[in-house]
Each structure stands twice: as structure tokens, then as C-alpha cells.
TIROFI-454875 format. One line per field, with one value per residue (C-alpha): residue in three letters; x, y, z. Coordinates in steps of 0.02 Angstrom, whole numbers, plus 50000, padded with zeros to 5 digits. Example, Ala and Ser with C-alpha at 12.3 -4.5 7.8 and 13.67 -1.06 7.14 Angstrom:
2
r <- (ALA:SER);
xx <- (50615:50684);
yy <- (49775:49947);
zz <- (50390:50357);
// end
This chain:
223
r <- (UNK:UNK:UNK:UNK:UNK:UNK:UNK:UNK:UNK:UNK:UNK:UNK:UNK:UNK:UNK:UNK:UNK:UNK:UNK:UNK:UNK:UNK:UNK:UNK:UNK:UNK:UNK:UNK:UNK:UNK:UNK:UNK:UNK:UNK:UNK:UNK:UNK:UNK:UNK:UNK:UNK:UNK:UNK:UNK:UNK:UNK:UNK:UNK:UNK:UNK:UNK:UNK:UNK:UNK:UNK:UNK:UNK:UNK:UNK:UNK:UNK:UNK:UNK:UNK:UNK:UNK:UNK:UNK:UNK:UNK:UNK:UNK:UNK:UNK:UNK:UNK:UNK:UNK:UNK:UNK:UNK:UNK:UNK:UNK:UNK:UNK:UNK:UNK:UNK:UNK:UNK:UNK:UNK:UNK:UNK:UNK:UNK:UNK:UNK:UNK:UNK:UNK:UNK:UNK:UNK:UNK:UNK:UNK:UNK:UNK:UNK:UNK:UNK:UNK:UNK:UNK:UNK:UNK:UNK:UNK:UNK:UNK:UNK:UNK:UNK:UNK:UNK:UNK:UNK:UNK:UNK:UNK:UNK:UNK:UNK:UNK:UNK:UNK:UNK:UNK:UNK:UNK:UNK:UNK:UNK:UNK:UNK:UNK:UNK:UNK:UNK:UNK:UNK:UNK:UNK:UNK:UNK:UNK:UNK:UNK:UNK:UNK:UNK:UNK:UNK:UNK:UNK:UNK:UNK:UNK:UNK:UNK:UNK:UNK:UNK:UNK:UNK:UNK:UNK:UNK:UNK:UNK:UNK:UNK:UNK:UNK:UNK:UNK:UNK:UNK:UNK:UNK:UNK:UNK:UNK:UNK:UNK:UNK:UNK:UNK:UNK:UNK:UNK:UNK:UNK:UNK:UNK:UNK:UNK:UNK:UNK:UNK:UNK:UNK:UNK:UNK:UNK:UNK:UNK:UNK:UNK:UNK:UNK);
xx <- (50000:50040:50041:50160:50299:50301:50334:50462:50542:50540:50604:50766:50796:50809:50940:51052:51062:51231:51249:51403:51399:51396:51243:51144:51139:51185:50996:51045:50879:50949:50924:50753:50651:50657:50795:50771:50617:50544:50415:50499:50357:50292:50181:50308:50203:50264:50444:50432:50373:50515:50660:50597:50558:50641:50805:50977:51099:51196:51036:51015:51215:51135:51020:51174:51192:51002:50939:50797:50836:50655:50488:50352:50380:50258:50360:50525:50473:50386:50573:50679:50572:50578:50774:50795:50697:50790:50968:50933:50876:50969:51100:51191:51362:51440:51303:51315:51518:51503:51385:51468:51618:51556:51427:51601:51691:51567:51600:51775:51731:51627:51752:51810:51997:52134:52289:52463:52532:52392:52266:52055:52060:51878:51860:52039:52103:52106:52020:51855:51749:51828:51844:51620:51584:51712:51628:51421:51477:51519:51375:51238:51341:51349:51188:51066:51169:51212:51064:51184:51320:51168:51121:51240:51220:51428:51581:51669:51530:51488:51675:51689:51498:51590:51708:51631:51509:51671:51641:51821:51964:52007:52162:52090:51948:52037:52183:52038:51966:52137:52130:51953:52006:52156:52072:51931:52057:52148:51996:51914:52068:52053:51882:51904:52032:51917:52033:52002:52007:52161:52327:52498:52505:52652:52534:52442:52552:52529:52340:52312:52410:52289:52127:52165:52242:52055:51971:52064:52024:51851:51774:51922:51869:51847:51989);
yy <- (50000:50175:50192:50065:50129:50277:50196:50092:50272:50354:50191:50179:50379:50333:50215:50283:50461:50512:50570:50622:50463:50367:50281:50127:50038:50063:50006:49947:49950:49857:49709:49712:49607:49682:49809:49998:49995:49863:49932:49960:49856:49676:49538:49393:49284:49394:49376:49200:49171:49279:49200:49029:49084:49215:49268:49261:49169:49342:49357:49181:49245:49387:49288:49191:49356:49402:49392:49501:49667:49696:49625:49539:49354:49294:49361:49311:49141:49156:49244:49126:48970:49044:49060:48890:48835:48928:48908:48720:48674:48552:48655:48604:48628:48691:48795:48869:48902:48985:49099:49151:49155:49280:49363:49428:49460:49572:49679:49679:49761:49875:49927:50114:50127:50128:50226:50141:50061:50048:49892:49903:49782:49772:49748:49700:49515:49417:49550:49554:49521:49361:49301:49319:49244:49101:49074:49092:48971:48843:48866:48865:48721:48628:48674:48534:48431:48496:48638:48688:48796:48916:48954:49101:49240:49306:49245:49191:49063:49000:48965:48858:48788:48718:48659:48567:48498:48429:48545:48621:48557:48645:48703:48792:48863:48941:49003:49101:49151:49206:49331:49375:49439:49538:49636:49674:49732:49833:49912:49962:50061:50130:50176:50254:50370:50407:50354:50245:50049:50052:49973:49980:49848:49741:49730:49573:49460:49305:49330:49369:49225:49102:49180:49176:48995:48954:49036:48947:48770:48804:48933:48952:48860:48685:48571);
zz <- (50000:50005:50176:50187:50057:50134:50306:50209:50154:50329:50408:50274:50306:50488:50455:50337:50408:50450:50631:50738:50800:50625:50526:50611:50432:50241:50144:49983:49883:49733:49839:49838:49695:49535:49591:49570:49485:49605:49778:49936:49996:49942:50040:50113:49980:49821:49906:49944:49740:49687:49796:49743:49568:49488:49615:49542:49637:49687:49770:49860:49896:50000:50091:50150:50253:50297:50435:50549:50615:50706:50672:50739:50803:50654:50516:50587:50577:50399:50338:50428:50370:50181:50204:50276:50129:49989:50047:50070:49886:49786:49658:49497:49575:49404:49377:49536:49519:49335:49418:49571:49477:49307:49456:49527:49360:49310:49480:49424:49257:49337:49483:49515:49460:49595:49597:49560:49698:49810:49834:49875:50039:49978:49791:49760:49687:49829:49950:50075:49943:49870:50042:50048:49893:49941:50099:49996:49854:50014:50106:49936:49865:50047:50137:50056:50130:50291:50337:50492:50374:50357:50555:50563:50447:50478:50379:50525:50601:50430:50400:50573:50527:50357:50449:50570:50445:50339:50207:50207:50280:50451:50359:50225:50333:50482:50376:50300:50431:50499:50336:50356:50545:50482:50346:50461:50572:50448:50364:50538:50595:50423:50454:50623:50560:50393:50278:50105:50095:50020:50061:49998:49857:49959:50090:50125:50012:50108:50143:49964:49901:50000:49925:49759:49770:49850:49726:49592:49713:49718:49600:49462:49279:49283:49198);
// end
């Protein structure tokens, strides 16, 4: 209804107002069905249809990471059932990794140009970003089989979940999280002092190394 997109507009102003104390949330609308031309607003039966339906995996990638903010106890249930649901259907596994895998080429393509000698801890070959989809091609391609790699909704608990489910070796999952902690690290002392997410391009050799060799492990062409 009406009433309710403008509720929906008032609600995301409150959250992404910068404060002297910061911003509760970044809303990223694109994320909703049918992106920027979709409503702010649809019945949890229009977005069960569409996550079942019509979602791209990027999208069933995001849900990896949903999870309720506030809302009544009825439609937590209904979203956490409907994620439990999606995240747990049977997938093509190569069809799955060719679309992770182009899904994050095509952000490459369309990333903002960098300065010589510097590195985007985020966006950057073997940065934060490579480190997520990593971790959401694991848990889509694992969670039919083992529903617990989905409870947690942060990198770090998925990557111990995956481990614990034998997903990934405990080598290759807490050397990853061991990289996951130190970029946080690095990028929220970065953030703190306002500067940009990006590092000397020596930095993070060894950390950078190990994502891109699990990259080309798990989501790099097929022989």
C-alpha cells in the first residue's frame, strides 16, 4: 500500500542518516526484487514466489547474510522458514560456480579505478569480497546437505559451521578466517581514522596468496 511505502521510506531515512555518531545501517535497495524499479514494499508471499522463482543466485548469495533486524515474532518465523527453505535446495554445482564466479567478474569490470601502487582491501584480487563469495559458494553448494552451514548469517561462524560439517578442511577454513580477521582489522582502523580501503600493494602478500589459490580450488574454471 501507500501507507506502507512511505513507512518503508521514513524507516530507510532513519537508518542511513549520518549522525556524529555514525549511521545505524547502509539500505541497499537494489536488493530488493526487481531492483530499482521494484516497491519498497511487497507481501512475504510475492517475496517467497520471487526467491523461489525468479532470484539470481547473487541474490540467494545475500540471503546467505540476511537475517531480521526487528519484526514481529510471526514474520520472523515466515522469513527465517523461507530462508531455511531457499538456501537448502538442491544446486547444479557447476552451475552454481560459473555463476558466482562471472557474478564477481562482472563487479570487476565495473570497479572504480585505483591509483598505482595501492590495493582496494575490499574489491581487490584476493580482498574482503573474494573472501564472501568464497565462503556463499560453500555454504549454497553445501547446505542441502548439511542445513547447519546456514544458522549464522557472519563469515566467521559459517567458515567454522563448514568446517565442522566437513565441508572444508580445518586448514583451508581457519587460515581464512585468519585473513578474514586481519582485513577486518585493517579496514576498521582505516575507518576510524576516515581514511580509504586502500593498502599499499606489498601489503597482504601472504593473505592474498591464499585467497586467490582458494578461489582457483574452488570457484576458478573447471579442467
Amino acid at each position: 500500500s501507500a501507507w506502507m511505502g512511505r513507512l518503508a521510506q521514513r524507516v530507510m531515512h532513519l537508518l542511513t542518516t549520518q549522525t556524529h555518531l555514525g549511521r545505524a545501517y547502509e539500505v541497499d535497495l537494489e536488493l530488493r526484487p526487481n531492483g530499482s524499479s521494484g516497491l519498497p514494499v511487497v507481501s512475504t508471499g510475492a517475496f517467497a514466489d520471487y526467491q523461489r522463482e525468479s532470484a539470481w543466485t547473487w541474490e540467494h548469495q545475500a540471503l546467505t547474510r540476511a537475517r531480521v533486524v526487528v519484526g514481529s515474532p510471526r514474520m520472523t518465523t515466515l522469513f527465517e522458514s523461507l530462508r531455511h527453505e531457499v538456501l537448502t535446495a538442491e544446486r547444479d554445482p557447476e552451475t552454481l560456480r560459473a555463476e558466482i564466479a562471472s557474478m564477481r567478474e562482472k563487479m570487476r569490470s565495473h570497479g572504480s579505478k585505483i591509483a598505482a601502487g595501492l590495493w582496494d582491501l575490499k574489491q581487490g584480487a584476493g580482498g574482503l569480497i573474494d573472501v564472501e563469495f568464497l565462503v556463499q559458494h560453500a555454504v549454497l553448494h553445501h547446505a542441502a546437505e548439511h542445513p547447519t552451514v546456514i544458522a549464522y548469517t557472519d563469515v566467521w561462524r559459517q567458515l567454522e559451521a563448514l568446517e565442522k560439517a566437513g565441508c572444508w578442511p580445518a586448514t583451508s577454513a581457519y587460515a581464512l578466517l585468519d585473513v578474514q580477521r586481519a582485513y577486518r582489522s585493517w579496514r576498521h582502523r582505516a575507518m576510524l581514522r576516515g581514511e580509504p580501503m586502500q593498502a599499499a600493494e606489498g601489503d597482504f602478500a601472504n593473505e592474498r596468496a591464499l585467497v586467490t589459490a582458494l578461489w582457483q580450488q574452488y570457484l576458478g574454471a573447471p579442467a
